[in-house]
Jmol script that loads the backbone (N, CA, C; Angstrom):
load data "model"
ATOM      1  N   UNK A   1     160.262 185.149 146.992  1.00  0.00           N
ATOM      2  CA  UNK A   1     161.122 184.501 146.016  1.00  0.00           C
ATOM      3  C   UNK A   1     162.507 185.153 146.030  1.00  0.00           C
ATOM      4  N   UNK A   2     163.471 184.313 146.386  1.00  0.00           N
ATOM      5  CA  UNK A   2     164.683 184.504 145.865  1.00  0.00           C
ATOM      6  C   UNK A   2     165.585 184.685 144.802  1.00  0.00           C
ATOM      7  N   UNK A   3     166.430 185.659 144.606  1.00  0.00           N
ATOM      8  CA  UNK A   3     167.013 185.952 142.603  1.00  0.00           C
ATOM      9  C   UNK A   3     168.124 186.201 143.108  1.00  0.00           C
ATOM     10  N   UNK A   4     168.821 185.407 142.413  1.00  0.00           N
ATOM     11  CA  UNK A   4     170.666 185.640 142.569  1.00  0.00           C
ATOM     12  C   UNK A   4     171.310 187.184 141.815  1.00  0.00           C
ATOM     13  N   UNK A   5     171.890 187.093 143.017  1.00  0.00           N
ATOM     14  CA  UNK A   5     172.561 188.752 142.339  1.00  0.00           C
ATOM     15  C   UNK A   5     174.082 188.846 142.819  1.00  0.00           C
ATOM     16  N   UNK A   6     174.476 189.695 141.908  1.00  0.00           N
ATOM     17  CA  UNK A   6     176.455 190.007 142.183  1.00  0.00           C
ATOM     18  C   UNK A   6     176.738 191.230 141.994  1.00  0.00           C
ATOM     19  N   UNK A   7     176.988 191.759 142.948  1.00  0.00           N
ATOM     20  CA  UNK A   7     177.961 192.988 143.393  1.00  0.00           C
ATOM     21  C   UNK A   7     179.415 192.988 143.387  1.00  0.00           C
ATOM     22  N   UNK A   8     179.981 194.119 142.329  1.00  0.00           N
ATOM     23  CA  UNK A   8     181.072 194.417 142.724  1.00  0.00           C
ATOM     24  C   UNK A   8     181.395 196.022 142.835  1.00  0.00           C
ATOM     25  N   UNK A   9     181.648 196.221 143.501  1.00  0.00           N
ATOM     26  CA  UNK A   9     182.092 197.870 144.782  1.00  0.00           C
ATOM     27  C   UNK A   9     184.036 197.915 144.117  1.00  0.00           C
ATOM     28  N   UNK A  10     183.990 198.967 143.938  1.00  0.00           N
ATOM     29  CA  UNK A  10     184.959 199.798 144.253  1.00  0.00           C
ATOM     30  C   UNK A  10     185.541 200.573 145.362  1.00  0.00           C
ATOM     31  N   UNK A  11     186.455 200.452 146.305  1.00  0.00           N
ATOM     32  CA  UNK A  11     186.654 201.181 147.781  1.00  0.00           C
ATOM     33  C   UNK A  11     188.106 202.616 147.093  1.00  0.00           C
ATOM     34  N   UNK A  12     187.671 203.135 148.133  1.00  0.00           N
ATOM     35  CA  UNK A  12     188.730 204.118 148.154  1.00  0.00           C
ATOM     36  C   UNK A  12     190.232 203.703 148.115  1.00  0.00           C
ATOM     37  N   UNK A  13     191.313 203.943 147.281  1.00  0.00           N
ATOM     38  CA  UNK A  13     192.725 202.924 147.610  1.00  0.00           C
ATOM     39  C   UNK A  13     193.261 203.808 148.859  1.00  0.00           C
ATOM     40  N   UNK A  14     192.728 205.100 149.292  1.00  0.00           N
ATOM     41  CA  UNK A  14     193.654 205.383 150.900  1.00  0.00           C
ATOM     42  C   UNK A  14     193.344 204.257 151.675  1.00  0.00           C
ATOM     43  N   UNK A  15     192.748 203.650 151.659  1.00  0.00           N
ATOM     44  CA  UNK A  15     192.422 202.965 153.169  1.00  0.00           C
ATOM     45  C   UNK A  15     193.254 201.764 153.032  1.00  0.00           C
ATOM     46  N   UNK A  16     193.723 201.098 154.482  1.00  0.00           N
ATOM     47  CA  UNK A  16     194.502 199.948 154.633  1.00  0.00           C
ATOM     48  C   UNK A  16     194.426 198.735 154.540  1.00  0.00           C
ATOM     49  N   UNK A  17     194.829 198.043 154.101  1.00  0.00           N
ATOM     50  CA  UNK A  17     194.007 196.673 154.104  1.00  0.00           C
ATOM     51  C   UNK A  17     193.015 196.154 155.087  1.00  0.00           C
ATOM     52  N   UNK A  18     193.047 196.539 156.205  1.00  0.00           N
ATOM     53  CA  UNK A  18     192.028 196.305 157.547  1.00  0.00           C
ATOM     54  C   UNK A  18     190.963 196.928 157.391  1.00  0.00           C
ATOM     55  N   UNK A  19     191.219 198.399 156.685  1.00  0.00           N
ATOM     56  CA  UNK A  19     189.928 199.082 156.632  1.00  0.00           C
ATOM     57  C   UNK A  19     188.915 198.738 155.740  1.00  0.00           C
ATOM     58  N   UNK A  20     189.838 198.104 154.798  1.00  0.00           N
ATOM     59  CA  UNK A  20     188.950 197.597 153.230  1.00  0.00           C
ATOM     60  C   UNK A  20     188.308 196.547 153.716  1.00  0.00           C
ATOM     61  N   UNK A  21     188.874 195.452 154.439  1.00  0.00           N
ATOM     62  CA  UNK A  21     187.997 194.431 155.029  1.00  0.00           C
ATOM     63  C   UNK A  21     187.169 194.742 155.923  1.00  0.00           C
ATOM     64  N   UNK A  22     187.282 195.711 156.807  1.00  0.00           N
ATOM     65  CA  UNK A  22     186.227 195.808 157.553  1.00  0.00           C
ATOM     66  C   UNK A  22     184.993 196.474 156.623  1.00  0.00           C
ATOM     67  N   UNK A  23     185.545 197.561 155.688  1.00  0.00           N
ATOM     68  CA  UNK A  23     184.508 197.904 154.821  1.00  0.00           C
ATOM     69  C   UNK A  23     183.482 196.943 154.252  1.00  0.00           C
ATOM     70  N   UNK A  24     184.467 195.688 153.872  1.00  0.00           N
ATOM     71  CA  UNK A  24     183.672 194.951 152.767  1.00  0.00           C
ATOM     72  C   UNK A  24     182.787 194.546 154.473  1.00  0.00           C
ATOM     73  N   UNK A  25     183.020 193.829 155.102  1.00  0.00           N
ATOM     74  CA  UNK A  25     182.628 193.356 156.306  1.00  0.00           C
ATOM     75  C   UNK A  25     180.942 193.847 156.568  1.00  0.00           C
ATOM     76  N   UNK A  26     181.082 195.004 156.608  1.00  0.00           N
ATOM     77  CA  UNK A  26     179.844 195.916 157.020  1.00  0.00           C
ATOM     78  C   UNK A  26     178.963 196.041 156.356  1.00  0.00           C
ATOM     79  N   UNK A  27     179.498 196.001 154.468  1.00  0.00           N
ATOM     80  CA  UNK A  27     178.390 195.581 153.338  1.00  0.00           C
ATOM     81  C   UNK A  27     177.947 194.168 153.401  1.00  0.00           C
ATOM     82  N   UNK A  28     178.347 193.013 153.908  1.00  0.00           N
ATOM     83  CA  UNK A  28     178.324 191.974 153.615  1.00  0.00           C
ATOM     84  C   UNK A  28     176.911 191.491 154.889  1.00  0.00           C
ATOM     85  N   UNK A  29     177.585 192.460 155.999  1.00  0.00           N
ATOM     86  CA  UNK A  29     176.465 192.344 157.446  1.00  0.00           C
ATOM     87  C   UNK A  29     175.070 192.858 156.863  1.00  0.00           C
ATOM     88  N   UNK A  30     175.473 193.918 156.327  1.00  0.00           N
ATOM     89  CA  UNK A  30     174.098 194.673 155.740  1.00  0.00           C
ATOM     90  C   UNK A  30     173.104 192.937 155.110  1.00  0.00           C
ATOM     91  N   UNK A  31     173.774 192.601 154.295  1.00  0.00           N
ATOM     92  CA  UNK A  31     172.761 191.544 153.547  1.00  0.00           C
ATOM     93  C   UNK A  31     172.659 190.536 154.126  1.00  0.00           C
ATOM     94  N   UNK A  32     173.360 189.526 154.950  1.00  0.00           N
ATOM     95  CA  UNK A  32     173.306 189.414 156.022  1.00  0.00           C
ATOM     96  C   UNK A  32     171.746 189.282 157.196  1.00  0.00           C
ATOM     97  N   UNK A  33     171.785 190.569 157.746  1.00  0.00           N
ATOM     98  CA  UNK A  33     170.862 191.085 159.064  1.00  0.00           C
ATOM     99  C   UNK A  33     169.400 191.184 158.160  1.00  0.00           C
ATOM    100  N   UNK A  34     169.572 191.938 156.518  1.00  0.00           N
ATOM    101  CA  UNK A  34     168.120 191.306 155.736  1.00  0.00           C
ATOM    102  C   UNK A  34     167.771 190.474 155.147  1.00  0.00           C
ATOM    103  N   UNK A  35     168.025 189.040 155.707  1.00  0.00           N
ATOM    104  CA  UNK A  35     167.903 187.650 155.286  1.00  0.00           C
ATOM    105  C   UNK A  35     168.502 187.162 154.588  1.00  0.00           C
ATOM    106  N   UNK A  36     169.494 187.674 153.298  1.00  0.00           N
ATOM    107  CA  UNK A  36     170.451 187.614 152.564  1.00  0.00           C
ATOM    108  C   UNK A  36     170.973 186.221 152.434  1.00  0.00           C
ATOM    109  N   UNK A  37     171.520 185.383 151.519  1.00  0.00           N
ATOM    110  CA  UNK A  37     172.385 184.513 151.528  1.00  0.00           C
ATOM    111  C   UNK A  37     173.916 184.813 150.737  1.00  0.00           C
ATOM    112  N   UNK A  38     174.787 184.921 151.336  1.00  0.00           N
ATOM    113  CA  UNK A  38     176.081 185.027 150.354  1.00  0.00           C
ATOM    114  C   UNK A  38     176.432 183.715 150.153  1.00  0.00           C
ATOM    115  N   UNK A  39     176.521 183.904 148.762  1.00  0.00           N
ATOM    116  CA  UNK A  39     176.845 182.657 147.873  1.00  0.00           C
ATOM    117  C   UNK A  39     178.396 182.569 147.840  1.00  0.00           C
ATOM    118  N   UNK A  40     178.937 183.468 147.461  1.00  0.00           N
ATOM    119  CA  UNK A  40     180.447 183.570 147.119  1.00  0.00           C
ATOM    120  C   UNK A  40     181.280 185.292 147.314  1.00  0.00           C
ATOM    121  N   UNK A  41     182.032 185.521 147.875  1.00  0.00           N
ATOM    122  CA  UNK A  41     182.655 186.641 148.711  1.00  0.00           C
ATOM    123  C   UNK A  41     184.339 186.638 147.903  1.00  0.00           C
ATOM    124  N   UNK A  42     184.422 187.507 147.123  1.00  0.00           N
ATOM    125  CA  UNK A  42     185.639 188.026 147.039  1.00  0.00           C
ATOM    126  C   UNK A  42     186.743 188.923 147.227  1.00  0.00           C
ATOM    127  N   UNK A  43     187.746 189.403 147.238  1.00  0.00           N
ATOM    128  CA  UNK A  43     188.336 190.788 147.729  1.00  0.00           C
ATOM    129  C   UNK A  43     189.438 190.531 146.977  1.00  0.00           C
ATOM    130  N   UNK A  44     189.389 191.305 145.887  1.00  0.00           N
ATOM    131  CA  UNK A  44     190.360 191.001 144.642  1.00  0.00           C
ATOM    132  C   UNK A  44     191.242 191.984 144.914  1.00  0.00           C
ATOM    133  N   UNK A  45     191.434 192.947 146.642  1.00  0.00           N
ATOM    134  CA  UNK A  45     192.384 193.872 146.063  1.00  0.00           C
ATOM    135  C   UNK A  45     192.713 195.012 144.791  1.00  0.00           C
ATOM    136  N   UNK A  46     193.532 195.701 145.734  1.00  0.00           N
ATOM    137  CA  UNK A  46     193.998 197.206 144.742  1.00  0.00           C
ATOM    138  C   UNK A  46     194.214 196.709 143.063  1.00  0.00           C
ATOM    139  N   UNK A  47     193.451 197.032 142.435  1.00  0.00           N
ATOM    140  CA  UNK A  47     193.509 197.016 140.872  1.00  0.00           C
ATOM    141  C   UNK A  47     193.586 198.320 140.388  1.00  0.00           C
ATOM    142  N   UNK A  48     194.283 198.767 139.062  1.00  0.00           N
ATOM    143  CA  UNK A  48     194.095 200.161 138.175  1.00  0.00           C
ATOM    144  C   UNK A  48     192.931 200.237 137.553  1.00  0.00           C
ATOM    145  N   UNK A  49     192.526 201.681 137.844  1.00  0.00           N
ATOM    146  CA  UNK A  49     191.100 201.525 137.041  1.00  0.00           C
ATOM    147  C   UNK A  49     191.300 201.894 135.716  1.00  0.00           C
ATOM    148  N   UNK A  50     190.438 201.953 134.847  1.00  0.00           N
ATOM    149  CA  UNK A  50     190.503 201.788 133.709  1.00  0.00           C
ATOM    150  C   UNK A  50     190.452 203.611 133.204  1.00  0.00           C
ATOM    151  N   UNK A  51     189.681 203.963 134.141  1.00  0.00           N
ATOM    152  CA  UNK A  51     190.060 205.960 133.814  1.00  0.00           C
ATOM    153  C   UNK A  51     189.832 206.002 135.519  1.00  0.00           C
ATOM    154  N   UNK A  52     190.320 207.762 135.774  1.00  0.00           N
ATOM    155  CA  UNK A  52     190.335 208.195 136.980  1.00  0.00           C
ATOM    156  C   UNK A  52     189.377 208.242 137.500  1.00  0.00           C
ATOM    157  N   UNK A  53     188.583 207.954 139.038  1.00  0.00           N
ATOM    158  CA  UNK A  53     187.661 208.176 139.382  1.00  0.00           C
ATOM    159  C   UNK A  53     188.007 209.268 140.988  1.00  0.00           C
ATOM    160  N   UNK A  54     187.074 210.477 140.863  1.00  0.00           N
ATOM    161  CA  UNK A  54     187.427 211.388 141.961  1.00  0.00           C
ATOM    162  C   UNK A  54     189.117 211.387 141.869  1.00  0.00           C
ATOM    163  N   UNK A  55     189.804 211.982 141.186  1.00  0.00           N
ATOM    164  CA  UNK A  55     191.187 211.993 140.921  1.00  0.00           C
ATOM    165  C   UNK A  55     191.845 210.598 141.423  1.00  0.00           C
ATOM    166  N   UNK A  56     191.668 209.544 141.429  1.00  0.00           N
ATOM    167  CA  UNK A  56     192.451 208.210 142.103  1.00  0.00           C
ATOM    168  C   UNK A  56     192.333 207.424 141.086  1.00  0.00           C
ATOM    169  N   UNK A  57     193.356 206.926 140.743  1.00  0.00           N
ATOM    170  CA  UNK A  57     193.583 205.692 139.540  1.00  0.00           C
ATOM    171  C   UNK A  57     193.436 204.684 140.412  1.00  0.00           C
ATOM    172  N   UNK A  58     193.197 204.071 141.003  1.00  0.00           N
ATOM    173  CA  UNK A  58     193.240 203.101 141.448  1.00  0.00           C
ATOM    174  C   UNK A  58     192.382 202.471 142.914  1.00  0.00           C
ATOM    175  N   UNK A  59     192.004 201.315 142.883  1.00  0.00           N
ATOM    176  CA  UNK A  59     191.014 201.035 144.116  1.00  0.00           C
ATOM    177  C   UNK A  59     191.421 199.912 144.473  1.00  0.00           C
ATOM    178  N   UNK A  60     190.238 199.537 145.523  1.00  0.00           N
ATOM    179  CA  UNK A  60     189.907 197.989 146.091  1.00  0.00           C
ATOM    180  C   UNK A  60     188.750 197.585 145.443  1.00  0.00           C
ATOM    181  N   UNK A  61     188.947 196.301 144.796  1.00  0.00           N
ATOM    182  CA  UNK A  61     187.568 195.781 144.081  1.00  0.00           C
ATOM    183  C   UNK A  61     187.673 194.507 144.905  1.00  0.00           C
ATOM    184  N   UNK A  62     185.627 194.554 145.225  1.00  0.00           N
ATOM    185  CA  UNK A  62     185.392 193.533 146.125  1.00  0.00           C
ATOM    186  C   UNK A  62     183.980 192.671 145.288  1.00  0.00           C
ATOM    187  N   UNK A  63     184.000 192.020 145.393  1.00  0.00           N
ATOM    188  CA  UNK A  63     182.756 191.396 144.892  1.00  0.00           C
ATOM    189  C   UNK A  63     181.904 190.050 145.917  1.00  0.00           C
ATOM    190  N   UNK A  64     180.275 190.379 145.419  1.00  0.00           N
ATOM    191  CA  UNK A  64     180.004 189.320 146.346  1.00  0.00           C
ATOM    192  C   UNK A  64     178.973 188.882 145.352  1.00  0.00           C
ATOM    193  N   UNK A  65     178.636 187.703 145.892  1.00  0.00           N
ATOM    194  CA  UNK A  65     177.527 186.503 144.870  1.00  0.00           C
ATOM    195  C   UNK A  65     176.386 186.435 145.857  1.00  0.00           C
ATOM    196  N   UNK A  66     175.015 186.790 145.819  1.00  0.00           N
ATOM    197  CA  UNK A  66     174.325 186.390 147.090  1.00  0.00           C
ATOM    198  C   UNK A  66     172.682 186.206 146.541  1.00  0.00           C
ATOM    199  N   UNK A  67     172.167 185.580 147.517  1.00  0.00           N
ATOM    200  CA  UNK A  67     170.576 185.239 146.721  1.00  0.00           C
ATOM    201  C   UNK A  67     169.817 186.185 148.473  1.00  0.00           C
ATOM    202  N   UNK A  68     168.734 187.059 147.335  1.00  0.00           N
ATOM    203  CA  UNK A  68     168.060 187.909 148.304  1.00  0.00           C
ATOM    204  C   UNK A  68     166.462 187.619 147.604  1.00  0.00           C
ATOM    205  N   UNK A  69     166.180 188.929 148.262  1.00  0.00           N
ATOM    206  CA  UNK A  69     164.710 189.580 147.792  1.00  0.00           C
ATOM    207  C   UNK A  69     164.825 190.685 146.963  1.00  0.00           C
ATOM    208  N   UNK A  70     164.353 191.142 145.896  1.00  0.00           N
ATOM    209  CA  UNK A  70     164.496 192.122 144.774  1.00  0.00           C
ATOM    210  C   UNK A  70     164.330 193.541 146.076  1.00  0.00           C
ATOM    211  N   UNK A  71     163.755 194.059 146.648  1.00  0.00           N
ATOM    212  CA  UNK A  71     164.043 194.971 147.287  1.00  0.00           C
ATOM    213  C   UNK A  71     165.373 195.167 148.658  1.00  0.00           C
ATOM    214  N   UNK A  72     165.764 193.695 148.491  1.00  0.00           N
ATOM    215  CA  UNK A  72     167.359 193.987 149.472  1.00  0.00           C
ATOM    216  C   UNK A  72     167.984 194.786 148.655  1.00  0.00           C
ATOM    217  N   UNK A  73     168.253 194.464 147.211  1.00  0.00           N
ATOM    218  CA  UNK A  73     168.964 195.621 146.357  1.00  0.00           C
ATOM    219  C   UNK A  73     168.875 197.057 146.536  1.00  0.00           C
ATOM    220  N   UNK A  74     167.922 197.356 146.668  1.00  0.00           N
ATOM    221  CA  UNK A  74     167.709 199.004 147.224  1.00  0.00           C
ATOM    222  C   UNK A  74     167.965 199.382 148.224  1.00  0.00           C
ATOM    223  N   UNK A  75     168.409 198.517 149.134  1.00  0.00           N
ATOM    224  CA  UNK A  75     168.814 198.673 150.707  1.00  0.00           C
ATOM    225  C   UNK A  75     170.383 198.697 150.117  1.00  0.00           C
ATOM    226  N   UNK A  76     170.749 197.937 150.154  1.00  0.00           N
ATOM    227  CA  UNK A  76     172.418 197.634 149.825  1.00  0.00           C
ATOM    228  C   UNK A  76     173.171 198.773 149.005  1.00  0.00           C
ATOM    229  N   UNK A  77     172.267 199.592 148.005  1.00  0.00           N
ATOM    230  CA  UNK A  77     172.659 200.117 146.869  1.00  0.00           C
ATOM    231  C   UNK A  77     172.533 201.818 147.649  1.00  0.00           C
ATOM    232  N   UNK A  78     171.596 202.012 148.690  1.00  0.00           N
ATOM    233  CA  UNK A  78     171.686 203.441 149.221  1.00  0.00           C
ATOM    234  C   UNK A  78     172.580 202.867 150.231  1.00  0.00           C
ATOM    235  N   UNK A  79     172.716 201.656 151.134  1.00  0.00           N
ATOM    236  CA  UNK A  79     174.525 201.757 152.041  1.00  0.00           C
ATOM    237  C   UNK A  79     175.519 202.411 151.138  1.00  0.00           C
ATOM    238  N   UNK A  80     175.849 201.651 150.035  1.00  0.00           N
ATOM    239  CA  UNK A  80     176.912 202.034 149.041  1.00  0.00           C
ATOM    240  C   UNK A  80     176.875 203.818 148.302  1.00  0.00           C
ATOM    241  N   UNK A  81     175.884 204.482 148.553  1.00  0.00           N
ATOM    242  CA  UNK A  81     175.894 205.316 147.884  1.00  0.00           C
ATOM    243  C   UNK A  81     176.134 206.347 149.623  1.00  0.00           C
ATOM    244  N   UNK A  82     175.752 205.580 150.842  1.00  0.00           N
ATOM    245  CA  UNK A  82     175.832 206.684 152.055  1.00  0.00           C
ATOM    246  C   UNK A  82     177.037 206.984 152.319  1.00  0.00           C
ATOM    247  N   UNK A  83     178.340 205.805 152.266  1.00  0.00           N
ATOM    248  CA  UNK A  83     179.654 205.376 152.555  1.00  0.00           C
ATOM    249  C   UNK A  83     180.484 206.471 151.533  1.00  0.00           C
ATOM    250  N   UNK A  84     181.191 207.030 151.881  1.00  0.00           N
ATOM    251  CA  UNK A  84     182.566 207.824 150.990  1.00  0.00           C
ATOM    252  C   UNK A  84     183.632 207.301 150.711  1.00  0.00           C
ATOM    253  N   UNK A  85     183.777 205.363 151.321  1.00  0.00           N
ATOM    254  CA  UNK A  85     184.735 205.040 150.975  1.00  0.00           C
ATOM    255  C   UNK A  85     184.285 204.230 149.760  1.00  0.00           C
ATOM    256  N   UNK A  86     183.429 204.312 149.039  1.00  0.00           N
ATOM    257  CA  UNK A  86     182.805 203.549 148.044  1.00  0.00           C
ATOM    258  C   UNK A  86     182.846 204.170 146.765  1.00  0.00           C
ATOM    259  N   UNK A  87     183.890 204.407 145.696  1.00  0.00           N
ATOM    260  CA  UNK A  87     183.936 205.003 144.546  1.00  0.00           C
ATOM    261  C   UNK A  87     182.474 204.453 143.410  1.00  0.00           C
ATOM    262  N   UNK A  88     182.403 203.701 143.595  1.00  0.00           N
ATOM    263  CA  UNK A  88     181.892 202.923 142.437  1.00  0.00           C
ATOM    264  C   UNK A  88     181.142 201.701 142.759  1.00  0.00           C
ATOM    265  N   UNK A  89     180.124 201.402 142.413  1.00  0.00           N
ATOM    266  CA  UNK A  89     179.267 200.002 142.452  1.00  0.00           C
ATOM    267  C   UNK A  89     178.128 199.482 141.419  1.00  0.00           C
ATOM    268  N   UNK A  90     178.247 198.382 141.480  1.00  0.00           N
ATOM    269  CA  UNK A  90     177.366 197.530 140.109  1.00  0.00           C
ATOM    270  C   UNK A  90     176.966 196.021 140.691  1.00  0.00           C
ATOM    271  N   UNK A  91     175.461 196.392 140.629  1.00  0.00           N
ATOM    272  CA  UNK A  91     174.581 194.970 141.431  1.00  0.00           C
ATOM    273  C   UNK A  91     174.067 194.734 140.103  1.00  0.00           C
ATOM    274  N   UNK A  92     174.164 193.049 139.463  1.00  0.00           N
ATOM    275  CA  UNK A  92     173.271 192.605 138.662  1.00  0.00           C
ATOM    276  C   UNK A  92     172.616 191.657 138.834  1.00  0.00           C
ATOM    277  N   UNK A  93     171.054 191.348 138.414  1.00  0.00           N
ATOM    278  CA  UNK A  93     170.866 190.116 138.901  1.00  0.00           C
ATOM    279  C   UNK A  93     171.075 188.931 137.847  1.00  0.00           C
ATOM    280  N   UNK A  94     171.740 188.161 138.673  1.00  0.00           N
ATOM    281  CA  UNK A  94     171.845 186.739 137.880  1.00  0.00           C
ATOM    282  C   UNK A  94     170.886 185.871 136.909  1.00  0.00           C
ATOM    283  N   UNK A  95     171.456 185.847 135.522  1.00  0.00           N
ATOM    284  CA  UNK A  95     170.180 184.587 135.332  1.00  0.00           C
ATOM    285  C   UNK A  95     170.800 183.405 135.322  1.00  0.00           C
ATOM    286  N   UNK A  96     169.730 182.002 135.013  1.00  0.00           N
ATOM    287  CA  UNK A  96     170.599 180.689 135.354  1.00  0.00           C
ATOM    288  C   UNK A  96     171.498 180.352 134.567  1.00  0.00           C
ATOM    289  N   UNK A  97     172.253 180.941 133.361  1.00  0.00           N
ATOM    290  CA  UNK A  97     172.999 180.488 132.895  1.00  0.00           C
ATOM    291  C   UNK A  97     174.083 181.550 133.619  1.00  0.00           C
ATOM    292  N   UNK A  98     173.879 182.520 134.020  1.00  0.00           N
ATOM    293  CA  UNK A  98     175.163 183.219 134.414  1.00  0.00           C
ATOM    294  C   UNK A  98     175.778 182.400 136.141  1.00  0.00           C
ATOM    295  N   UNK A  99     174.433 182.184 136.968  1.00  0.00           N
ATOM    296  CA  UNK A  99     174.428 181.169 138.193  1.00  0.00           C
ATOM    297  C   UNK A  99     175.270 180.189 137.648  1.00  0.00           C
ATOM    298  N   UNK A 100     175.135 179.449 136.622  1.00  0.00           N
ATOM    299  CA  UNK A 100     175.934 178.296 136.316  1.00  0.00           C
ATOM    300  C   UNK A 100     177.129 178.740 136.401  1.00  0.00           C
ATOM    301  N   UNK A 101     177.615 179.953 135.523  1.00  0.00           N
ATOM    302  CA  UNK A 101     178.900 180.399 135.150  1.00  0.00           C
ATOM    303  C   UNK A 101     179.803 180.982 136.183  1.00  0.00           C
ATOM    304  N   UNK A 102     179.026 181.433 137.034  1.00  0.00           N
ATOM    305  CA  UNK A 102     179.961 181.987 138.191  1.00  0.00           C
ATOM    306  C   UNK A 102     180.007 180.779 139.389  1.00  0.00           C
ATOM    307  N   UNK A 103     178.967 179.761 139.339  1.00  0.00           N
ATOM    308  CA  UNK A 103     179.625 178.260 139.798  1.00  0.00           C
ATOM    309  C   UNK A 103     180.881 177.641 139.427  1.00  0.00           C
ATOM    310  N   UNK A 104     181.091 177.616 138.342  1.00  0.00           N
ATOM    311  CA  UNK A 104     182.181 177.175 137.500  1.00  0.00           C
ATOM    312  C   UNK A 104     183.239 177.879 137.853  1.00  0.00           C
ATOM    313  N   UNK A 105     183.206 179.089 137.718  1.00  0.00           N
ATOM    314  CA  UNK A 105     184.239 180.050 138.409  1.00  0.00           C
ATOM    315  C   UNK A 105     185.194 179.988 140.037  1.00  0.00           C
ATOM    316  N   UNK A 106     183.914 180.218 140.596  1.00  0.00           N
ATOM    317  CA  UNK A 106     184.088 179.464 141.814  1.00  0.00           C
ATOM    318  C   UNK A 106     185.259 178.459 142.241  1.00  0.00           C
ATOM    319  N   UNK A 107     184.465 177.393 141.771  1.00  0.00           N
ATOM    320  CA  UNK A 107     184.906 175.781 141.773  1.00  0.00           C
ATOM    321  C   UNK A 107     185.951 175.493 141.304  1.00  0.00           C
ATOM    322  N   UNK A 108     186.674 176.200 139.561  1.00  0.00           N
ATOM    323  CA  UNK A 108     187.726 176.749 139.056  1.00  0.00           C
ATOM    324  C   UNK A 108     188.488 177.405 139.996  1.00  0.00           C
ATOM    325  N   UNK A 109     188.384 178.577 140.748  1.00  0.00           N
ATOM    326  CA  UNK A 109     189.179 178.582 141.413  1.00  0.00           C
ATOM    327  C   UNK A 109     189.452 178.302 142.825  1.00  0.00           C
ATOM    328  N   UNK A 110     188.624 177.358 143.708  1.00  0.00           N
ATOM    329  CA  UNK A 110     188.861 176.802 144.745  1.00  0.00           C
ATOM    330  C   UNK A 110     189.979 176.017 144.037  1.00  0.00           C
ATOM    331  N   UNK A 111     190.255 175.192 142.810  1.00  0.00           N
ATOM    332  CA  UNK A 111     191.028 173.700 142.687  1.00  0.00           C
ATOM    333  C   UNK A 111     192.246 174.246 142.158  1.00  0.00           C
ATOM    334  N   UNK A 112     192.217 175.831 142.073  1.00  0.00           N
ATOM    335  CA  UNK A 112     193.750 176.160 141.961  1.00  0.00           C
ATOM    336  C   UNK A 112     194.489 176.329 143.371  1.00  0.00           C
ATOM    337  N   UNK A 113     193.943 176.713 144.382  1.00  0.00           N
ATOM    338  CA  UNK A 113     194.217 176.955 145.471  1.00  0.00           C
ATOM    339  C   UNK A 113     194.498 175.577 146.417  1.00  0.00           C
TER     340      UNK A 113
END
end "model"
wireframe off; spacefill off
backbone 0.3
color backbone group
């Protein structure tokens, strides 16, 4: 059985924009290569964090939407914890009213674009 879940990661702000994508890139393969479906993939870019983390105000926040198996999470969650360019991360799983809501989101912002 499949359960929708959303990740969003924090990256290190040294790294370059290439590196951040390839970063996100390599988390995204991870779920991916274990049957994974990504639903929706974001890269919201350098934002201020809200307090300092490891002395750096500031990161890359990436987020992804994806439907797995309850133990892909534990795979994905020790990548993120092996990586040093990864300050910070938060996997939740979706319920159907939040699935609805981050549809809407979505779709909202494909029709601004």
């Amino acid at each position: 059985m499949l359960n929708h879940y959303e990740v969003v990661f924090i990256l290190t702000p040294v790294l370059s924009d290439e590196q951040m994508k390839e970063t996100a890139e390599k988390f995204k393969s991870v779920l991916v290569n274990e049957g994974s479906k990504i639903v929706n993939e974001e890269l919201w870019g350098m934002r201020k964090l809200a307090y300092s983390i490891d002395k750096k105000s500031s990161g890359f926040y990436c987020l992804f939407e994806f439907e797995a198996e309850p133990t892909m999470v534990e795979k994905l969650e020790l990548q993120f914890r092996r990586d040093e360019k990864v300050l910070r991360f938060l996997t939740t799983k979706l319920d159907k009213y939040a699935v609805e809501y981050a549809a809407k989101r979505k779709n909202g912002k494909n029709k601004e674009n």
